[in-house]
C-alpha positions as CSV (number, residue, x, y, z in Angstrom):
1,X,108.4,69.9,82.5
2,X,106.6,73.0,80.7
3,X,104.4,70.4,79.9
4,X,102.7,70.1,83.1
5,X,101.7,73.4,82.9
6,X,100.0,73.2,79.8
7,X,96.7,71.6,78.8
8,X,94.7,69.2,80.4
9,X,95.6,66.6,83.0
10,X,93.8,64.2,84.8
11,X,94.3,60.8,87.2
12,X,93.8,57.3,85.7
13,X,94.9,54.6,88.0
14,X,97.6,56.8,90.4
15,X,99.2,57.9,86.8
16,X,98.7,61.5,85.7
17,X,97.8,62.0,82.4
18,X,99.4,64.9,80.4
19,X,99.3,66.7,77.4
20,X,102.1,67.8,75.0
21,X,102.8,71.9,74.2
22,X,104.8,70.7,71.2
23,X,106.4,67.3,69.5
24,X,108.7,66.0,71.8
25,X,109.7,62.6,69.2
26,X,109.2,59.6,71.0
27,X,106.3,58.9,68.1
28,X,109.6,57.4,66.4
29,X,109.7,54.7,68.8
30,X,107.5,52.4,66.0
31,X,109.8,52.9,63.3
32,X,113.2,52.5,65.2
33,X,111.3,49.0,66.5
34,X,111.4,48.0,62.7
35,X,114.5,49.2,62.2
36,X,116.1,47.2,64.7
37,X,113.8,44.3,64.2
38,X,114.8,44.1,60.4
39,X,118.9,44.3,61.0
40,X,118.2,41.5,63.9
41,X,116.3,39.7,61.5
42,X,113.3,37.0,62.5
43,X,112.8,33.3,63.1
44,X,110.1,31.1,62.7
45,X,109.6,27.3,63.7
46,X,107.3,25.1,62.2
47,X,106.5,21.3,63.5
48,X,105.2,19.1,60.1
49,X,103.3,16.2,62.1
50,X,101.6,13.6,60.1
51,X,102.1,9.9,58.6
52,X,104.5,9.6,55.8
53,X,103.9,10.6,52.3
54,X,100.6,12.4,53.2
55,X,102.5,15.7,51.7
56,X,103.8,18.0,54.3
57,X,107.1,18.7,52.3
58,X,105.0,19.7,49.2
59,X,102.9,21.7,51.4
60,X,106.1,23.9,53.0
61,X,107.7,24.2,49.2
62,X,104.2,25.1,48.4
63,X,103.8,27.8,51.4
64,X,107.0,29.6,50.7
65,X,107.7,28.6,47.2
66,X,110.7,27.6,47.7
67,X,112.1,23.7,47.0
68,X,113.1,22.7,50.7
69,X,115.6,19.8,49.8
70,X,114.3,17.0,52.0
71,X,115.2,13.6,51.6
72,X,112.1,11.3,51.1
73,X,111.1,8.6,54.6
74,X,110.6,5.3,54.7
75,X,107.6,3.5,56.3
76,X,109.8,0.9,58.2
77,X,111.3,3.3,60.7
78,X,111.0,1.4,64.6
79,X,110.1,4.6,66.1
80,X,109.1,8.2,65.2
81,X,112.4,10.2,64.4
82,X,112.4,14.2,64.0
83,X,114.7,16.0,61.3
84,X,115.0,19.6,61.5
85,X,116.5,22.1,59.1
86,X,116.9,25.5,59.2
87,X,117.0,27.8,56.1
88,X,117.7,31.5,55.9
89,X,115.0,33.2,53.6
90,X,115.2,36.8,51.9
91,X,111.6,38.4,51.1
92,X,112.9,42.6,50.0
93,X,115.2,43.3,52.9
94,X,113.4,41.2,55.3
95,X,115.8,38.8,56.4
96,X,113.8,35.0,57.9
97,X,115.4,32.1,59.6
98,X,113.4,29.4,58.9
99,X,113.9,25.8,60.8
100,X,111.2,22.8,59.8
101,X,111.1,20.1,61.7
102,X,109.7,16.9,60.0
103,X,108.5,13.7,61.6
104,X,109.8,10.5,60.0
105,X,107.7,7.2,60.3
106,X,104.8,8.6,62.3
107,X,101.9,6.3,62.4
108,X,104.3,3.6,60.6
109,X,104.9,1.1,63.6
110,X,102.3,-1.8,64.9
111,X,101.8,0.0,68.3
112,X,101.4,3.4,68.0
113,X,100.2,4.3,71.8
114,X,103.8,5.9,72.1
115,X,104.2,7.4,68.8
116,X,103.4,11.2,69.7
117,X,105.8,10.9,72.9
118,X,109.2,11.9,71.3
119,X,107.6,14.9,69.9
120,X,106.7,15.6,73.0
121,X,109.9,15.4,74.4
122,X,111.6,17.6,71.8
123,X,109.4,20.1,72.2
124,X,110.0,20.0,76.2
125,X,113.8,19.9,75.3
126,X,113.5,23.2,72.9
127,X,111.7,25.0,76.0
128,X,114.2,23.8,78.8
129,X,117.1,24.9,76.6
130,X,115.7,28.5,76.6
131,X,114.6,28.3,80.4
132,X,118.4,27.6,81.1
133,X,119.7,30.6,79.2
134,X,117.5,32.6,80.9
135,X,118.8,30.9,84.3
136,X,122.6,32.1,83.3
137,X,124.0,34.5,85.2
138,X,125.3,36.2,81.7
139,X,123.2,35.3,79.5
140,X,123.0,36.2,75.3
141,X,119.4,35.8,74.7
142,X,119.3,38.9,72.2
143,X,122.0,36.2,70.1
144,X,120.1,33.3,71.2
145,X,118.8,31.3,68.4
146,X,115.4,30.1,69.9
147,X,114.4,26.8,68.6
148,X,111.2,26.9,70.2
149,X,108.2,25.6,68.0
150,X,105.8,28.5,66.8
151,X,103.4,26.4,65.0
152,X,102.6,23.0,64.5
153,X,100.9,21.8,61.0
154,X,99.0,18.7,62.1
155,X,98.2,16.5,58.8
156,X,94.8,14.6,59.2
157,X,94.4,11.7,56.4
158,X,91.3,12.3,54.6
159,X,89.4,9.2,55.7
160,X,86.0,10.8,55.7
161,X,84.7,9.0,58.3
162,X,86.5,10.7,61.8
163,X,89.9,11.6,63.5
164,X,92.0,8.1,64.5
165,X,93.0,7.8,67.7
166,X,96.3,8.7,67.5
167,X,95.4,12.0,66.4
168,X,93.5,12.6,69.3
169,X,96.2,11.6,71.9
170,X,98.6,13.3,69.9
171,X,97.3,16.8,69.3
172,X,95.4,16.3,73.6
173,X,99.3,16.0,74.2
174,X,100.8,18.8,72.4
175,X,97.6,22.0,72.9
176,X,99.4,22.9,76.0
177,X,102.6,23.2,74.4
178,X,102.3,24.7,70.8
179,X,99.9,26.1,68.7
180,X,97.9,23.6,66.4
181,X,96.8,24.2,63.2
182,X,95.2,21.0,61.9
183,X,95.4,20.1,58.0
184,X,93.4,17.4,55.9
185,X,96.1,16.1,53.9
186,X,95.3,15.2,50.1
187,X,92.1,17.0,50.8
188,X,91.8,16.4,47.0
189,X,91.1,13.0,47.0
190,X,87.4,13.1,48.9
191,X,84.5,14.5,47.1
192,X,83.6,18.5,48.3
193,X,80.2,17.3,50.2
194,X,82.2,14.7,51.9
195,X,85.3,17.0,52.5
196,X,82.5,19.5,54.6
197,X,81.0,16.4,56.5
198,X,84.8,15.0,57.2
199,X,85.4,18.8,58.5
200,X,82.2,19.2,60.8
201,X,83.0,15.5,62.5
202,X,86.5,16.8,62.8
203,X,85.1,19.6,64.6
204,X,83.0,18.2,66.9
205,X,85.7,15.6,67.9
206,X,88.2,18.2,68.4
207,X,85.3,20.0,70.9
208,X,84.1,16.9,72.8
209,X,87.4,16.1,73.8
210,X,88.8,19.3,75.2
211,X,91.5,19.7,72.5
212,X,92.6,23.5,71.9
213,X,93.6,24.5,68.2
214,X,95.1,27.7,67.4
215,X,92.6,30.6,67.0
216,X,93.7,33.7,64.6
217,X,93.2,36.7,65.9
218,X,90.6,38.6,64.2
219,X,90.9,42.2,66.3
220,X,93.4,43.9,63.6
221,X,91.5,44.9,61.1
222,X,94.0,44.4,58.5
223,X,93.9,40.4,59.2
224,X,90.7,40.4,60.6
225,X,89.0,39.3,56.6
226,X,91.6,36.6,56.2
227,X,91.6,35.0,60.1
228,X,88.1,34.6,59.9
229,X,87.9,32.7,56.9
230,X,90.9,30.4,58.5
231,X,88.7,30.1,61.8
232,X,85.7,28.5,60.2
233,X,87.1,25.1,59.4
234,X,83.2,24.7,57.1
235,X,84.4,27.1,54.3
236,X,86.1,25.4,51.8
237,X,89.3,27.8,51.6
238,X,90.5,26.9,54.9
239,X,92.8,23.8,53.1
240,X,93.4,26.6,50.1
241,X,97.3,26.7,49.9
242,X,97.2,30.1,49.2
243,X,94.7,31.2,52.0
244,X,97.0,29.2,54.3
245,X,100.4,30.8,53.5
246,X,98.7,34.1,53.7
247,X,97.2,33.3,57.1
248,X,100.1,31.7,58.6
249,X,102.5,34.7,57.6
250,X,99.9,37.7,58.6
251,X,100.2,36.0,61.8
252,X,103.8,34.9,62.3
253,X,104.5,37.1,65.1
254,X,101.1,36.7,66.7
255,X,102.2,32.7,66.7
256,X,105.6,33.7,68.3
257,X,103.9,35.8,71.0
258,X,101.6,33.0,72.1
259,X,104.1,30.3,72.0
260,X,106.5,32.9,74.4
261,X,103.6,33.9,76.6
262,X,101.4,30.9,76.7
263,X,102.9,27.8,76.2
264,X,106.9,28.5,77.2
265,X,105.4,30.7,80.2
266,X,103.6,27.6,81.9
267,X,106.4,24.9,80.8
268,X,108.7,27.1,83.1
269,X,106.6,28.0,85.5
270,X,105.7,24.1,86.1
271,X,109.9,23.6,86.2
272,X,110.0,26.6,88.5
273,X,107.9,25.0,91.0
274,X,109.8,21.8,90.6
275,X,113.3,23.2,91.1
276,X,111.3,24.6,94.5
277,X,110.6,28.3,93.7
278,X,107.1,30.0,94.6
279,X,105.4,33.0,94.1
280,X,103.6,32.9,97.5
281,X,105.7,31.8,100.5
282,X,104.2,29.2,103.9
283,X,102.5,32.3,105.5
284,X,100.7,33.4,101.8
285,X,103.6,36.6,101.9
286,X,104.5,37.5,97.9
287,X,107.9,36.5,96.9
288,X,109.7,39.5,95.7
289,X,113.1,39.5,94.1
290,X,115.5,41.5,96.6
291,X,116.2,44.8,95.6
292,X,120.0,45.7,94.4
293,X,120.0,49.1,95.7
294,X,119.2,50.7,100.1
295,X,115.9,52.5,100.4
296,X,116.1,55.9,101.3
297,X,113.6,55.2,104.0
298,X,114.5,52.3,105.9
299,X,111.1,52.7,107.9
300,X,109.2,52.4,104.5
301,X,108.8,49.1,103.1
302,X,110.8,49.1,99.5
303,X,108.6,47.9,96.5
304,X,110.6,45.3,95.6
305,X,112.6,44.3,98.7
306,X,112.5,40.4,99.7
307,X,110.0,39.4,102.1
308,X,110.6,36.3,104.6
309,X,110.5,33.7,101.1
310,X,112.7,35.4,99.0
311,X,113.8,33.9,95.8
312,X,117.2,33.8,98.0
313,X,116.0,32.1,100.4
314,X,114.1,29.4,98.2
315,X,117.5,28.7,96.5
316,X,118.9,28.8,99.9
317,X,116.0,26.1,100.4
318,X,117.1,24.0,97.5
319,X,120.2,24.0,98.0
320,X,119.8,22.9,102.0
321,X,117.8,19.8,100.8
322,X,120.0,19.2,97.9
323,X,122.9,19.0,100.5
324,X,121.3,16.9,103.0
325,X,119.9,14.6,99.6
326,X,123.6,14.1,98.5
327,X,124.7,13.8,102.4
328,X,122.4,11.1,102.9
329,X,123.3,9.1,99.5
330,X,126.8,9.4,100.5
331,X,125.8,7.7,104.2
332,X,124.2,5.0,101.9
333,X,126.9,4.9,100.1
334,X,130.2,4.6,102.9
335,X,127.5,1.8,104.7
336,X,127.8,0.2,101.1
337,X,131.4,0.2,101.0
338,X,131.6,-1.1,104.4
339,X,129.4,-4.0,103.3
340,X,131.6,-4.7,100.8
341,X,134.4,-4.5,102.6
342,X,133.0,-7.0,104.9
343,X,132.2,-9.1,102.7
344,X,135.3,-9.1,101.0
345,X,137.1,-10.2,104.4
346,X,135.0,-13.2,104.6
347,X,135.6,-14.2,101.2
348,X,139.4,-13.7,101.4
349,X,139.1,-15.9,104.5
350,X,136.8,-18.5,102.6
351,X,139.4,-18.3,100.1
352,X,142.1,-18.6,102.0
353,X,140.5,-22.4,103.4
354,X,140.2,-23.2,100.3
355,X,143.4,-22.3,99.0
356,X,144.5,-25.0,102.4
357,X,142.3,-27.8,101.4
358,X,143.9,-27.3,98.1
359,X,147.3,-28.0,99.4
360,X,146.8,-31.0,101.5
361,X,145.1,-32.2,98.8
362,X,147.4,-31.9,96.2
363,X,150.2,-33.4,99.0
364,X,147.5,-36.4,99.2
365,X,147.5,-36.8,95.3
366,X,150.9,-36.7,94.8
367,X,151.8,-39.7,97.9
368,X,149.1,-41.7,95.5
369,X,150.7,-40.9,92.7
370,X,154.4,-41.9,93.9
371,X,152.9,-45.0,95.2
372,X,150.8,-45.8,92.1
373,X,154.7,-45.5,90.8
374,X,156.4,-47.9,92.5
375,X,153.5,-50.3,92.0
376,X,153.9,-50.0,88.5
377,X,157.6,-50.7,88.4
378,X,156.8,-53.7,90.4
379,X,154.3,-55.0,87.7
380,X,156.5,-54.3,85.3
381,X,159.5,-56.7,86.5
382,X,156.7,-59.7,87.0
383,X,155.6,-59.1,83.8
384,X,159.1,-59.3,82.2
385,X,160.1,-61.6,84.0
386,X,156.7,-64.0,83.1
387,X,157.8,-63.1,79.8
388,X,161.2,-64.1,80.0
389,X,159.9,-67.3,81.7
390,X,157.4,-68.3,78.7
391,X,160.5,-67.6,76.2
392,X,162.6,-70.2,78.1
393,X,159.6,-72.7,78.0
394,X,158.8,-72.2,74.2
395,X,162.2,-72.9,73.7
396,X,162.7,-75.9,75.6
397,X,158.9,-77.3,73.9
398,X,160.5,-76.6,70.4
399,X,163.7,-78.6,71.4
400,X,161.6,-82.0,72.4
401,X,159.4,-81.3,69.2
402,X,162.5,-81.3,67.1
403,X,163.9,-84.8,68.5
404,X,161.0,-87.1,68.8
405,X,160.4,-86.5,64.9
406,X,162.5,-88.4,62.9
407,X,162.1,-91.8,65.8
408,X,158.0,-91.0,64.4
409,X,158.9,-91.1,60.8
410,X,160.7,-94.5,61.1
411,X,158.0,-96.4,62.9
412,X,155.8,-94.8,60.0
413,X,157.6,-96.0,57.1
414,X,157.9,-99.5,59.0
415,X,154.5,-100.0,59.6
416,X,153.7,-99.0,55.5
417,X,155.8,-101.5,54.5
418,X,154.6,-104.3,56.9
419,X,151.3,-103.3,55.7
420,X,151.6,-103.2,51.5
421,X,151.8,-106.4,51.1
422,X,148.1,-107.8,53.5
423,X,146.6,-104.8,51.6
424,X,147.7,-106.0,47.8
425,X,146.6,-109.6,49.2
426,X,143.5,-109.2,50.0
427,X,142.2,-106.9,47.3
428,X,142.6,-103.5,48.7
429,X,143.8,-100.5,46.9
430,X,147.3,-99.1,47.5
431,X,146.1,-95.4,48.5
432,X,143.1,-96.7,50.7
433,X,145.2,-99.1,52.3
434,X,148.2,-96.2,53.3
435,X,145.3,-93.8,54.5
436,X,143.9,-96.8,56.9
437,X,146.9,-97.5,58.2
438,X,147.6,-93.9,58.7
439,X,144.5,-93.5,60.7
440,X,145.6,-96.3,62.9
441,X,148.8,-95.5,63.5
């Protein structure tokens, strides 16, 4: 280039450093950045955390004056529940996708050890959903909508007194995996004196247990006034709406940097490891990706050929022990089918004796039952016959009944009228002398 042999140059690092002889254009590169970034338009993610009806909806309608339609929560949820909703905003020719995601019945159940766990595993789920676009072998990121969580708004309830301890295990959970910016809910409600006290113990508790909030930057000078004043939770404008909206959009895209380089970068390098990928190999040799195109010189090492542990070779790894993993389920597995297969032999056999005692059996029951048969046709002939018998006898009894009673009635009459006439005689009524005769007849 003519430029080299113009001006100044000198060495910084192995790079030379040059001087221009005249505009070359690449000063352009800002402004066709904006360009591109305005026609690909921007998205933020904001995580509302907090117990119900401490305001975080009117909070976001206030930040963005807007009237986010989102149905009111009840306090009788069994477990926390996330909504999310995405909006698409318009500010000039700026063009922001905005997604809120609201937490529903936080705080609202009788043990709340668990509560902060299934925002927890959203945000995880947001973060492996990126990492597995960026595994694909074509992948769309440049289309990809990210859902990954920016910021989260933590709502503390203006007690006065100190931070519950569900806010602690909750926001100790979630510093390593988004950016915390904590809010006093209803700050209103709490005298001004109290409100500094409440912020100071807030402070100090957020310190003493190791628990990272989100810092604004204050090296741009043109944010620099306004991230102070958010840093220094004492002045009284860090719960101003205003002062908050104005903070959290001057630093939107710091927010999305940190959550990319921060947060997603040690989420995936922790899954990294654990699918068996390493930066440094058994004999501390740097794992380099292996390069796509031959060195000119094979005798020089090329910069970004594959040493011994390759990233190859470690999915070569991986898959080796995912192979002899699913060889040696499926070992436990055929030794479980021929278990089962042995055992259904036995029980077919069982069954089988069975099935044979049942037999005989029913044989046995049915000899019993012809022979219970034939007994009972035998009882049943005695019995008609006894029957017949008793008929014969009855009738035979009635017969003699019928003849010896008129022979009766004459000796009766005869021995009334042999008797009148002694019972007239000797003074004796008629009746009383027919009912003693009677009774000695």
């Amino acid at each position: 280039m003519a430029a080299s042999d113009a001006g100044g140059h000198g060495q910084n690092d192995g790079y030379q450093t040059l001087s221009l002889s005249a505009h070359v254009g690449f000063d352009s590169l800002p402004d066709q950045l904006i360009k591109k970034s305005i026609s690909e338009g921007f998205c933020f993610n904001i995580l509302c955390v907090g117990e119900t009806g401490i305001g975080k909806s009117a909070l976001i309608n206030s930040l963005f004056n807007s009237n986010f339609e989102d149905p009111p929560s009840t306090h009788f949820l069994p477990s926390v529940q996330l909504r999310t909703q995405t909006y698409e905003l318009q500010e000039s020719n700026v063009l922001l996708k905005l997604t809120i995601v609201n937490t529903m019945g936080f705080g609202d159940q009788m043990n709340k050890g668990d509560s902060y766990q299934p925002i927890v595993d959203y945000i995880d789920a947001q973060f492996e959903a990126y990492l597995q676009e960026e595994l694909k072998i074509t992948r769309s990121l440049f289309s990809y909508h990210a859902t990954r969580i920016h910021v989260c708004l933590y709502f503390i309830s203006p007690t006065g007194r100190s931070l519950k301890t569900l806010d602690l295990l909750t926001m100790r959970s979630l510093d390593s995996k988004v950016n915390i910016i904590p809010i006093i809910g209803k700050a209103d409600s709490i005298s001004k004196p109290e409100l500094l006290e409440f912020k100071s113990k807030i402070m100090s508790e957020l310190v003493s247990n190791g628990i990272q909030i989100y810092q604004f930057p204050t090296g741009d000078e043109t944010v620099s006034e306004i991230n102070t004043i958010m840093n220094v939770m004492e002045n009284e404008s860090h719960c101003d709406t205003a002062k908050l909206c104005k903070g959290l959009c001057a630093n939107m895209e710091d927010l999305r940097e940190k959550t990319h380089a921060r947060h997603y970068e040690l989420y995936r390098c922790c899954r990294l490891e654990e699918m068996g990928f390493r930066d440094i190999g058994p004999e501390n040799k740097p794992v380099r990706l292996p390069c796509l195109q031959p060195c000119a010189n094979k005798e020089t090492e090329c910069h970004s050929y594959a040493s011994v542990e390759s990233l190859q070779e470690a999915c070569e790894e991986k898959r080796l022990k995912f192979y002899l993993e699913l060889q040696r389920k499926e070992e436990i597995k055929q030794q479980f089918v021929q278990r089962v297969k042995e055992k259904a032999a036995v029980l077919k056999e069982a069954e089988q004796q069975v099935r044979t005692k049942f037999e005989c059996l029913m044989l046995m029951h049915q000899e019993e039952e012809l022979k219970l048969e034939e007994k009972k046709k035998v009882l049943e002939d005695e019995i008609a016959k006894f029957i017949e018998k008793k008929a014969v006898a009855e009738l035979l009894q009635s017969q003699v009944s019928v003849s010896t009673t008129p022979v009766v009635n004459l000796k009766r009459q005869g021995l009334q009228k042999s008797l009148a006439p002694r019972v007239i005689e000797n003074g004796i009524p008629f009746k009383l002398a027919a009912s003693h005769a009677k009774a000695q007849f």
